[in-house]
OpenMM code with the backbone's topology and positions (N, CA, C; nanometers):
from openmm import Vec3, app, unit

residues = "UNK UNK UNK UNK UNK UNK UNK UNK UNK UNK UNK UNK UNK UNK UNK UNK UNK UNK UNK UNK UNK UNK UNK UNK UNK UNK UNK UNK UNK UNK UNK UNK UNK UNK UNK UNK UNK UNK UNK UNK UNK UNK UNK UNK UNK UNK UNK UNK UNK UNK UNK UNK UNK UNK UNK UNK UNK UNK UNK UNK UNK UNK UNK UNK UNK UNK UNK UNK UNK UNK UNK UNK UNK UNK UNK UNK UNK UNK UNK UNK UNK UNK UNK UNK UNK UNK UNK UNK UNK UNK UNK UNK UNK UNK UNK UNK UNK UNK UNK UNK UNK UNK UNK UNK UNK UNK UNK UNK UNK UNK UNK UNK UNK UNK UNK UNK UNK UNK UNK UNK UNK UNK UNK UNK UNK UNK UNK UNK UNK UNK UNK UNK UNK UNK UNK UNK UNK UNK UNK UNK UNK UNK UNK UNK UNK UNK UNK UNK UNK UNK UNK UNK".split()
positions = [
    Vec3(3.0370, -0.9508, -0.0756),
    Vec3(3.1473, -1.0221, -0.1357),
    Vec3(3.2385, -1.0714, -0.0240),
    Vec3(3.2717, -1.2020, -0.0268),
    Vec3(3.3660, -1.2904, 0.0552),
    Vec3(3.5014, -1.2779, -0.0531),
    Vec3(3.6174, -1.2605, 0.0490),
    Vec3(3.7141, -1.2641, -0.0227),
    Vec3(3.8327, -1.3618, 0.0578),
    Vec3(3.8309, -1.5087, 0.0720),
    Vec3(3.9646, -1.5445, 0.2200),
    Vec3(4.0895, -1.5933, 0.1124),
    Vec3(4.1802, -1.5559, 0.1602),
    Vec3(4.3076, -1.5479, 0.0964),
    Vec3(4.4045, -1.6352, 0.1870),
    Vec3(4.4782, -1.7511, 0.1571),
    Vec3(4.5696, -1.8374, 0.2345),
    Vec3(4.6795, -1.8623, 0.1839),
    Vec3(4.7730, -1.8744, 0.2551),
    Vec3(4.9068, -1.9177, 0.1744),
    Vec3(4.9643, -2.0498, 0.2357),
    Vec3(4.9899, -2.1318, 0.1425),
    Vec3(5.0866, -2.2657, 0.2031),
    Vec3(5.1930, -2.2498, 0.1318),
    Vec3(5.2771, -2.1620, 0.1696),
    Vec3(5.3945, -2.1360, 0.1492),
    Vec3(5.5223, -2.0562, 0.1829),
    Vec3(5.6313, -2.0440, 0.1756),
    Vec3(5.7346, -1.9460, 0.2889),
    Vec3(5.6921, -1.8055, 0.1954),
    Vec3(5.6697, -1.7400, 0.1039),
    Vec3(5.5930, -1.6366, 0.0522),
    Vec3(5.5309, -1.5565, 0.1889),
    Vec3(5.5984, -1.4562, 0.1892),
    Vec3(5.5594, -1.3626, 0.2721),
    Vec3(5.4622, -1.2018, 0.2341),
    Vec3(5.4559, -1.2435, 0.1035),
    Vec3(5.4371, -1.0747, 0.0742),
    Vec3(5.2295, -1.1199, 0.0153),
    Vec3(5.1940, -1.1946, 0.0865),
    Vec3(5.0521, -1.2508, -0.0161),
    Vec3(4.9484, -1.1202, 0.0497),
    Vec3(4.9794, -1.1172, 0.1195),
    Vec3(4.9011, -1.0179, 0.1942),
    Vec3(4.7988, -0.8835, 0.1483),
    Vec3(4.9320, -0.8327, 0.0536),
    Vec3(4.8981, -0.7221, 0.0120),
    Vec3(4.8333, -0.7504, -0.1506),
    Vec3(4.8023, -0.8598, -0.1627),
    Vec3(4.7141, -0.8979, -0.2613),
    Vec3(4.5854, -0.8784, -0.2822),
    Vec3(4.5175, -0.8927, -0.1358),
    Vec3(4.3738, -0.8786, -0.0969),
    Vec3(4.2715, -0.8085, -0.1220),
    Vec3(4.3572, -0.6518, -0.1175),
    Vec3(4.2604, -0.5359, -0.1306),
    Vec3(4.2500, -0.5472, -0.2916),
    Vec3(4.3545, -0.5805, -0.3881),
    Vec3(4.4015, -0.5806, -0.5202),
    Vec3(4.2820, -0.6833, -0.5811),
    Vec3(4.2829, -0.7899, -0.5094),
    Vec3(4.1708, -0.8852, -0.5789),
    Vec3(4.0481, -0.8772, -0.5264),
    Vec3(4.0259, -0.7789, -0.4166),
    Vec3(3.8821, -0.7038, -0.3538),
    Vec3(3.8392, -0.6156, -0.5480),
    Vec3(3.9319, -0.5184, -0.5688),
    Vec3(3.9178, -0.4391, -0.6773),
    Vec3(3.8554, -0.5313, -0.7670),
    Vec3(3.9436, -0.6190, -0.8470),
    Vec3(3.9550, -0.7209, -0.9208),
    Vec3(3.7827, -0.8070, -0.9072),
    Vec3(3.7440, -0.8317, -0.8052),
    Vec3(3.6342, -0.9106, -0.7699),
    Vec3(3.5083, -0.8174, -0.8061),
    Vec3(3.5516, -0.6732, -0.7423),
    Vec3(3.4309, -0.5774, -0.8043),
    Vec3(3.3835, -0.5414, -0.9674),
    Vec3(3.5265, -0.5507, -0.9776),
    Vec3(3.5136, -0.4810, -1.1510),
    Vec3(3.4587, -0.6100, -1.2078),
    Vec3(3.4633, -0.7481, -1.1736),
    Vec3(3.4118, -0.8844, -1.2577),
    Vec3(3.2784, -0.8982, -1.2111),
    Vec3(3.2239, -0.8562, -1.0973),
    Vec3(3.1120, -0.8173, -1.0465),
    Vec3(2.9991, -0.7416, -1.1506),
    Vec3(3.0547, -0.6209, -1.1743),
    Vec3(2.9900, -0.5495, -1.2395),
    Vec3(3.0243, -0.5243, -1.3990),
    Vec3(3.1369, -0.5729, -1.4526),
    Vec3(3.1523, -0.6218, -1.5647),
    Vec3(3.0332, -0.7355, -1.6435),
    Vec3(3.0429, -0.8074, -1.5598),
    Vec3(2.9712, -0.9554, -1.5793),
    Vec3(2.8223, -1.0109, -1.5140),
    Vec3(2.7953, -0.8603, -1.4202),
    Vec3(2.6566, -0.8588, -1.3784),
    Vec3(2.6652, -0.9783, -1.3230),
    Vec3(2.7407, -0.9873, -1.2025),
    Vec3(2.7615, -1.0903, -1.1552),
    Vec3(2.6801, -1.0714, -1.0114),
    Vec3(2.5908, -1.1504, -0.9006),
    Vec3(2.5551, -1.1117, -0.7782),
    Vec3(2.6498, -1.0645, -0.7064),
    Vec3(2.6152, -0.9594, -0.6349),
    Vec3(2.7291, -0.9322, -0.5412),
    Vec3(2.7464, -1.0096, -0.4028),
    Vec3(2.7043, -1.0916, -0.3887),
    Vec3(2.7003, -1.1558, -0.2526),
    Vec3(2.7760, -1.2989, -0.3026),
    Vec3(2.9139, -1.2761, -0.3723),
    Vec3(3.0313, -1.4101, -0.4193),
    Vec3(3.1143, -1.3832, -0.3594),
    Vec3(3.1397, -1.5505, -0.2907),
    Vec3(3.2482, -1.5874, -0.2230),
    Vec3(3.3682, -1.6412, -0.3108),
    Vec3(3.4890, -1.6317, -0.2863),
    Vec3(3.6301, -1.6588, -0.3346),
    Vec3(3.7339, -1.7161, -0.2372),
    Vec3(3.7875, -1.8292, -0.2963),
    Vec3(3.8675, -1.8441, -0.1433),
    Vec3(4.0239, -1.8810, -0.2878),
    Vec3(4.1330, -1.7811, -0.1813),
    Vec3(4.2473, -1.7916, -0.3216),
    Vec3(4.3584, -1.9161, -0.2182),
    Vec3(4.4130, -1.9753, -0.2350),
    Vec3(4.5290, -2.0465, -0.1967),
    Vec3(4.6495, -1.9933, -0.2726),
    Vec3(4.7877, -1.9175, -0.2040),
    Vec3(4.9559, -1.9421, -0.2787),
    Vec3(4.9662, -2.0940, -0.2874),
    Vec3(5.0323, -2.1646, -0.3358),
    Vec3(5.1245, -2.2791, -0.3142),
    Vec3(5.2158, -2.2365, -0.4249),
    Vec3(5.3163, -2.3374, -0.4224),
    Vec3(5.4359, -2.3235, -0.4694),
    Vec3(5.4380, -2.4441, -0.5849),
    Vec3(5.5538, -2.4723, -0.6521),
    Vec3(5.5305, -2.5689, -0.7468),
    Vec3(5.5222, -2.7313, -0.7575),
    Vec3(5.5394, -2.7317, -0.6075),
    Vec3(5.5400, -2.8583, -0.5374),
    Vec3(5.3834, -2.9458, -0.5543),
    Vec3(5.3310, -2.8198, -0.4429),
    Vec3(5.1727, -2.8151, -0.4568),
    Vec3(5.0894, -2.8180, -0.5859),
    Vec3(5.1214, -2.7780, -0.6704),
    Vec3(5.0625, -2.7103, -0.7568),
    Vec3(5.0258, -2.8152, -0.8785),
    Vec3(5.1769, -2.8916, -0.8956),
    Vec3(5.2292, -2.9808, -0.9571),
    Vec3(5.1216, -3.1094, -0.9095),
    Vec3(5.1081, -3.1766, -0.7725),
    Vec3(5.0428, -3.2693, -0.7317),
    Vec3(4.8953, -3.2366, -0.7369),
    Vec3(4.8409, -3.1453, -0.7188),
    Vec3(4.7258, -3.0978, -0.7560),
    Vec3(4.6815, -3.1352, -0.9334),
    Vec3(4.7451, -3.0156, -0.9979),
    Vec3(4.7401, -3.0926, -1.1242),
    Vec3(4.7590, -3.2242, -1.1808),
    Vec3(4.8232, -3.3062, -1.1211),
    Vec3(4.8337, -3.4578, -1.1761),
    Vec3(4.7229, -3.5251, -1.0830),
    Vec3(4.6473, -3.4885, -0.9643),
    Vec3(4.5415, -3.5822, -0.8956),
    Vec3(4.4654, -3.5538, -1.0046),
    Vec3(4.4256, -3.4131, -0.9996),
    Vec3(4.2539, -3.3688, -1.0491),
    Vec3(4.2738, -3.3396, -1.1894),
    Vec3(4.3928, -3.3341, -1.2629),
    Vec3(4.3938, -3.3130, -1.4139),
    Vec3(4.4367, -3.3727, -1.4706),
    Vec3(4.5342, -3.4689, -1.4101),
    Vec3(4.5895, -3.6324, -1.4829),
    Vec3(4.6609, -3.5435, -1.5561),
    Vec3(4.7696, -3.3992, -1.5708),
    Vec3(4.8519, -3.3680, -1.5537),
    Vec3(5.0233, -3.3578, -1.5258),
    Vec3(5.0669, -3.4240, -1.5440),
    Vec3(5.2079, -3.4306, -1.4290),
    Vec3(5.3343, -3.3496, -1.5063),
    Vec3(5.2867, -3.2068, -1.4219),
    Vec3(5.3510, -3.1063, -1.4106),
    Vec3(5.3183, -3.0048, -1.3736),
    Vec3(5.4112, -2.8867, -1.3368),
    Vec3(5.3206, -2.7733, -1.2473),
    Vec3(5.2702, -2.6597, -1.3577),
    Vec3(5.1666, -2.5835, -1.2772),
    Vec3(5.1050, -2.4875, -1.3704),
    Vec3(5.0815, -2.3468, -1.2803),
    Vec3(5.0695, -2.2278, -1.3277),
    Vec3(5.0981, -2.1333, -1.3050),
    Vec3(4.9505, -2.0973, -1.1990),
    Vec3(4.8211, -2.1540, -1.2619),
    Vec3(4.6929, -2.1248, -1.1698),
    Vec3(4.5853, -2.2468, -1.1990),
    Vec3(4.5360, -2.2789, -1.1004),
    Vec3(4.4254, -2.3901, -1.1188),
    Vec3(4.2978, -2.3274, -1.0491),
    Vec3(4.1436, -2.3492, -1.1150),
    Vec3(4.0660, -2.3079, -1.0508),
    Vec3(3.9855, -2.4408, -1.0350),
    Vec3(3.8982, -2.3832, -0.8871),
    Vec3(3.7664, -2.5621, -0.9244),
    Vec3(3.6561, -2.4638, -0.8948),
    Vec3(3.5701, -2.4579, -0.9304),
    Vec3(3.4617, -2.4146, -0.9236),
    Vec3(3.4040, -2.5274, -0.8246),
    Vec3(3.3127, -2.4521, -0.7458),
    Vec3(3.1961, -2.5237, -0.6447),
    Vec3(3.0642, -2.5399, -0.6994),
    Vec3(3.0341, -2.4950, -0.8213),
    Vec3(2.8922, -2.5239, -0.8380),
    Vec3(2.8638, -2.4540, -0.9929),
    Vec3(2.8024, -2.5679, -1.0802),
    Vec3(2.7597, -2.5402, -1.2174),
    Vec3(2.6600, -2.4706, -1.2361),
    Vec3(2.5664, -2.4444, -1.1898),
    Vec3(2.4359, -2.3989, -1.1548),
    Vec3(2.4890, -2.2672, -1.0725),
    Vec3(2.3813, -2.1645, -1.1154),
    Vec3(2.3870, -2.0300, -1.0758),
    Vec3(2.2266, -1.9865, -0.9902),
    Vec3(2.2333, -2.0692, -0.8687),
    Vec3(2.0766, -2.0367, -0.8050),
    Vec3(2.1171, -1.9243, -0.7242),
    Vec3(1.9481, -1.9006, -0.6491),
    Vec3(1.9667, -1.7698, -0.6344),
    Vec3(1.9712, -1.7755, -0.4817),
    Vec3(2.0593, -1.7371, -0.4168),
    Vec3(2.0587, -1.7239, -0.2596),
    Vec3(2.0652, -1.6140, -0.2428),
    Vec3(2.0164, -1.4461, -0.1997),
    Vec3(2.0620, -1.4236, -0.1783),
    Vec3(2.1215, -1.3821, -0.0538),
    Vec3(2.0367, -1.4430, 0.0414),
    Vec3(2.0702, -1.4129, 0.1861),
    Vec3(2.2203, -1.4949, 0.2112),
    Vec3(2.3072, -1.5361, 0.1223),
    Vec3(2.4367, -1.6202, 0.1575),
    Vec3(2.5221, -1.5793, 0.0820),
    Vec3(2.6170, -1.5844, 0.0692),
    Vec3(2.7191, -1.5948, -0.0458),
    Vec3(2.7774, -1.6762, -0.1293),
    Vec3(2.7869, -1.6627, -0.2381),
    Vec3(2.7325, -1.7471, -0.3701),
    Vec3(2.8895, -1.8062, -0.3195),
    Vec3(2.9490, -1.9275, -0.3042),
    Vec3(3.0455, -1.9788, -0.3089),
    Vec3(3.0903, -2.0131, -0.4406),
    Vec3(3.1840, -1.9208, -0.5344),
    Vec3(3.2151, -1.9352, -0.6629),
    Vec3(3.3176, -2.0447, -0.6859),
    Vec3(3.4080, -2.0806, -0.5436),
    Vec3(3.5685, -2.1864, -0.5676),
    Vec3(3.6861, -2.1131, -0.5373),
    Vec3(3.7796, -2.2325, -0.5505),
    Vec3(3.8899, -2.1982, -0.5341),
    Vec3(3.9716, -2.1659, -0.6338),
    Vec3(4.0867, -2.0547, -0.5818),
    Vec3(4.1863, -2.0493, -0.7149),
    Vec3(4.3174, -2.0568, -0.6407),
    Vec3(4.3697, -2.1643, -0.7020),
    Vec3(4.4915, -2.1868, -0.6323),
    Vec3(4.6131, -2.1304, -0.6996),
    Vec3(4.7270, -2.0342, -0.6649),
    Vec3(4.7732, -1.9583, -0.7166),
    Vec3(4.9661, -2.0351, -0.6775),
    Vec3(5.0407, -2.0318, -0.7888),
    Vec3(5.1547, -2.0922, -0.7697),
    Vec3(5.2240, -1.9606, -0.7873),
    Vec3(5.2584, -1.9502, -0.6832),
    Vec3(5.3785, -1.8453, -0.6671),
    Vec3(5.5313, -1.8517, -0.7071),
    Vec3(5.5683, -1.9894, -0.7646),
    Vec3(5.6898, -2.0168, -0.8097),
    Vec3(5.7009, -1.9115, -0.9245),
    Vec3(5.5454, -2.0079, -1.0088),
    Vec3(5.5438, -1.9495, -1.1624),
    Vec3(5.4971, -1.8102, -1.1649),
    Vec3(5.4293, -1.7734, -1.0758),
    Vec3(5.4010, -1.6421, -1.1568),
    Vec3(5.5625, -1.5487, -1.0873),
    Vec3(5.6141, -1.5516, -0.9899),
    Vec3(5.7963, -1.5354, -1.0564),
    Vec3(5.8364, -1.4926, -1.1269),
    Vec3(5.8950, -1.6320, -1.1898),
    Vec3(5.9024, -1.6727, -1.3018),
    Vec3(5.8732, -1.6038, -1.4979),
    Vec3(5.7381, -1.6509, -1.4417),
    Vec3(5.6600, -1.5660, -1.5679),
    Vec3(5.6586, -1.4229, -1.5716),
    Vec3(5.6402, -1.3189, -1.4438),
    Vec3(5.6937, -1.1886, -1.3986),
    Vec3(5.8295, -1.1505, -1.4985),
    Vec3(5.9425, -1.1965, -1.4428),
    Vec3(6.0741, -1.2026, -1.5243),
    Vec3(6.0344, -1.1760, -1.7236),
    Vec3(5.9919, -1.3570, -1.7064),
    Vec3(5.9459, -1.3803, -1.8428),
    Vec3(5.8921, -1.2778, -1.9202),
    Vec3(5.7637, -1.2066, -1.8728),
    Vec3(5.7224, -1.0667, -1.9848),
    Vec3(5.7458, -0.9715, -1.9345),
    Vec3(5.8539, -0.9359, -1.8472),
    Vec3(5.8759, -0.8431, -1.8017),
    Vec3(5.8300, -0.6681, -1.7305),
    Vec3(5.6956, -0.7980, -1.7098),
    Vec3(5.6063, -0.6985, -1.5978),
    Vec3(5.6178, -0.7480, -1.4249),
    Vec3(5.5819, -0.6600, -1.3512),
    Vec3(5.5911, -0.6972, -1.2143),
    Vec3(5.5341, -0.8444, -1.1436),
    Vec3(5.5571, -0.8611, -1.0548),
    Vec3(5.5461, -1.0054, -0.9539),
    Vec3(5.3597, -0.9595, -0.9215),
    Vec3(5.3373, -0.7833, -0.9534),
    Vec3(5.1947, -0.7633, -0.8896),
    Vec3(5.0868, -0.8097, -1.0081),
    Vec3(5.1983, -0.7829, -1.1084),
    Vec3(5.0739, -0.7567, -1.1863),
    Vec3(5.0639, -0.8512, -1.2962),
    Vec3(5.1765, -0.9867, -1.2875),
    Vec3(5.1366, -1.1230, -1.2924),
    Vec3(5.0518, -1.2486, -1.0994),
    Vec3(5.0706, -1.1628, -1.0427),
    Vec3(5.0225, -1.2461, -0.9540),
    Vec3(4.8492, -1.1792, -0.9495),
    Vec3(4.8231, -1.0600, -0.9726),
    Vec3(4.6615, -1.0213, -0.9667),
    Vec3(4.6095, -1.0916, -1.1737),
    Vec3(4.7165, -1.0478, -1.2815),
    Vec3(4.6223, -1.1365, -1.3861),
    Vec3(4.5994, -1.3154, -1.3472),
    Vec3(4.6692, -1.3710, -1.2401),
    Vec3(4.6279, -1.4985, -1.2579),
    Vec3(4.5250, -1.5263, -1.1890),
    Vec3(4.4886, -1.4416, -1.0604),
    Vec3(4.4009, -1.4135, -0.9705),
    Vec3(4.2765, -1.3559, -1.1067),
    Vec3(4.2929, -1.3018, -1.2126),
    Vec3(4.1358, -1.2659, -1.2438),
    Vec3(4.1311, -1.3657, -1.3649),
    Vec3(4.2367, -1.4294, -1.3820),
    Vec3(4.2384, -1.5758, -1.4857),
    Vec3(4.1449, -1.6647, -1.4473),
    Vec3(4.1993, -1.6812, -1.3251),
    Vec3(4.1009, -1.8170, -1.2204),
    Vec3(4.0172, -1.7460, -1.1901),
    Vec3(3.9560, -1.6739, -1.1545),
    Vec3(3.8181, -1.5834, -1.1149),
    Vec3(3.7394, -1.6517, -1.2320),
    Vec3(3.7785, -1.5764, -1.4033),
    Vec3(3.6852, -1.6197, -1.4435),
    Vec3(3.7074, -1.7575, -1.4774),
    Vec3(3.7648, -1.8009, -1.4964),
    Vec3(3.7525, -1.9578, -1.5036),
    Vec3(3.6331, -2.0091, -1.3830),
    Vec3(3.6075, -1.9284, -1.3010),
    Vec3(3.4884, -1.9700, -1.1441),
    Vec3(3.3772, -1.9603, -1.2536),
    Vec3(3.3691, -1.7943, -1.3173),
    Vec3(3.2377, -1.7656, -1.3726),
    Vec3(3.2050, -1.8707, -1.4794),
    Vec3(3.2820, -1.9726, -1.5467),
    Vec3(3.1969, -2.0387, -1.6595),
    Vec3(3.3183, -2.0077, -1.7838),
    Vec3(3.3900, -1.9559, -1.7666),
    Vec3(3.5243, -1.9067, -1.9042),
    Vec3(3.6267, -2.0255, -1.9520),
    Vec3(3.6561, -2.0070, -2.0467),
    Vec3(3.7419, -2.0963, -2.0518),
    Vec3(3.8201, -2.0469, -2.1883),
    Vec3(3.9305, -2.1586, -2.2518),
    Vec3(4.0254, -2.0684, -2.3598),
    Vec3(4.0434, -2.2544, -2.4358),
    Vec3(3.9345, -2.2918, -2.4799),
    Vec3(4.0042, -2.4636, -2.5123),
    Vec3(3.9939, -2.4015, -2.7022),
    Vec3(3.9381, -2.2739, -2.7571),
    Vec3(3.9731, -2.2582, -2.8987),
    Vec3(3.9610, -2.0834, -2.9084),
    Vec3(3.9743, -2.1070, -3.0078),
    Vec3(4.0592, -1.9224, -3.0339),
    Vec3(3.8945, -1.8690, -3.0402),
    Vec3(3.7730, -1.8631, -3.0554),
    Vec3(3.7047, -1.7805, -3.0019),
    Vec3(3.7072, -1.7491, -2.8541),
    Vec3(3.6894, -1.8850, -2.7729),
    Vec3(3.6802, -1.8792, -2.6263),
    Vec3(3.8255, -1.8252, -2.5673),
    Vec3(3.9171, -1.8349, -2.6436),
    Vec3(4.0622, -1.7621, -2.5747),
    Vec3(4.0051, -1.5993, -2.6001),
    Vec3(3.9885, -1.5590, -2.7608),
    Vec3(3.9650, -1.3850, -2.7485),
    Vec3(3.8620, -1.3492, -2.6420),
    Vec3(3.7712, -1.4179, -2.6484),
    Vec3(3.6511, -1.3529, -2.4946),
    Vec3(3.6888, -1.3204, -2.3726),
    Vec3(3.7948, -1.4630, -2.3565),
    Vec3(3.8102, -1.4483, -2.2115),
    Vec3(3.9663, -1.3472, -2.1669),
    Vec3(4.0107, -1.3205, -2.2599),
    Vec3(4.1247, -1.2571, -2.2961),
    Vec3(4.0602, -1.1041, -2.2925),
    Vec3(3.9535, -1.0704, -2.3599),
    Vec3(3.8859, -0.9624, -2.3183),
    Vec3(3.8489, -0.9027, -2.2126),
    Vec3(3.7699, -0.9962, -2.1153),
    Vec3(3.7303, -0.9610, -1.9777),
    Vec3(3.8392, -1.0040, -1.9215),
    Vec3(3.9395, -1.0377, -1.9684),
    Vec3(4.0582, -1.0208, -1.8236),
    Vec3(4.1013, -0.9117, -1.8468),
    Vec3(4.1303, -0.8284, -1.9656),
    Vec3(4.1018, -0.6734, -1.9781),
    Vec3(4.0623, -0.5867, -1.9482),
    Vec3(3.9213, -0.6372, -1.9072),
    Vec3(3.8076, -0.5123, -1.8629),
    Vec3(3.8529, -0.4917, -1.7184),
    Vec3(3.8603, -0.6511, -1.5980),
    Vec3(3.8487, -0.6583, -1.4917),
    Vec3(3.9923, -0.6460, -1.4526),
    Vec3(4.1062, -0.6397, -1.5155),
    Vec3(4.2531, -0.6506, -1.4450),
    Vec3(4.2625, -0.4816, -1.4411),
    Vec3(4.2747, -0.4107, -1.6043),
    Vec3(4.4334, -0.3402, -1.6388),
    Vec3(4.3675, -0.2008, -1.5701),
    Vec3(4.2130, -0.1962, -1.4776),
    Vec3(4.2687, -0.0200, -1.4102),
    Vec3(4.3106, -0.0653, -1.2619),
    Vec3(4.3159, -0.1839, -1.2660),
    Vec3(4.3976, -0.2385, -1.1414),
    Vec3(4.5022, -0.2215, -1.1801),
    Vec3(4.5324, -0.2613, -1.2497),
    Vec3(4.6961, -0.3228, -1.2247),
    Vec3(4.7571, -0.2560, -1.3988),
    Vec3(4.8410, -0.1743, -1.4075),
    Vec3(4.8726, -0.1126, -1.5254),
    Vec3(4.9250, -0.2322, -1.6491),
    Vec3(4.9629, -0.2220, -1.7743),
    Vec3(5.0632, -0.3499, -1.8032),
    Vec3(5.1658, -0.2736, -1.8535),
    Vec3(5.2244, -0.1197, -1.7678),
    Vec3(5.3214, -0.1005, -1.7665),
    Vec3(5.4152, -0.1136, -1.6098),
    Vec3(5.3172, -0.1849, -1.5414),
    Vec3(5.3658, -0.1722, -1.3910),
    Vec3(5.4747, -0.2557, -1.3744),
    Vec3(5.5670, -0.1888, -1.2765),
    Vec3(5.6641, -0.2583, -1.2861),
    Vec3(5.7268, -0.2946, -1.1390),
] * unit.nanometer
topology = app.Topology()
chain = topology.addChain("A")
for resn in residues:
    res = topology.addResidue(resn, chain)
    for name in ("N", "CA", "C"):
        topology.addAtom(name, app.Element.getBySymbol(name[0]), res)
């Protein structure tokens, strides 16, 4: 498992995210019988970023809390490489923000958006109320012995 983590932003604390979405990457691993040889690459940006992103590639115009792109529709089999699953670009304004909002921690809204966009890599999505309960499920399985949803 590849895990590279970047920040374009004055956000100083991204750091200690890593080992958190190492966890996070295992439990969706083996939740989802997923190969273990997947790459992840996460980006912070802020709402600046986040915002222009969404209006190039989503015709959008406004910011959003997490965007993922997947690198590849097709699930072949390499396994001498690492499966390059995409990017998840993570807005650190909003998850803040949203922190405040349900009144759980900055950790444990910044690791659910990190396993939001994860599976959004694997093929997930939430466009009607079956596909919201599924994927609402396995962000269950793979977040909460990470990250409590009483953490504060």
């Amino acid at each position: 498992m590849a895990l590279n983590v970047f920040n374009e932003t004055a956000y100083r604390g991204y750091s200690k995210y890593k080992p958190l979405f190492r966890q996070i990457m295992n439990n969706a691993i083996r939740e989802l019988k997923l190969k273990k040889n997947v790459a992840v690459s996460v980006i912070f940006v802020d709402d600046d970023k986040i915002h222009g992103i969404n209006r190039d590639y989503r015709g959008v115009d406004r910011p959003t809390d997490v965007i993922s792109f997947a690198l590849q529709d097709s699930q072949e089999e390499f396994d001498f490489i690492p499966q390059e699953l995409g990017d998840i670009f993570i807005n650190i304004d909003a998850a803040r923000r949203q922190a405040v909002d349900y009144g759980h921690s900055e950790k444990r809204e910044i690791c659910f958006l990190f396993a939001h966009g994860l599976l959004h890599l694997c093929g997930f999505d939430h466009q009607n109320p079956e596909e919201e309960k599924e994927m609402i499920a396995w962000q269950k399985k793979i977040l909460d012995e990470v990250v409590s949803r009483d953490d504060k």
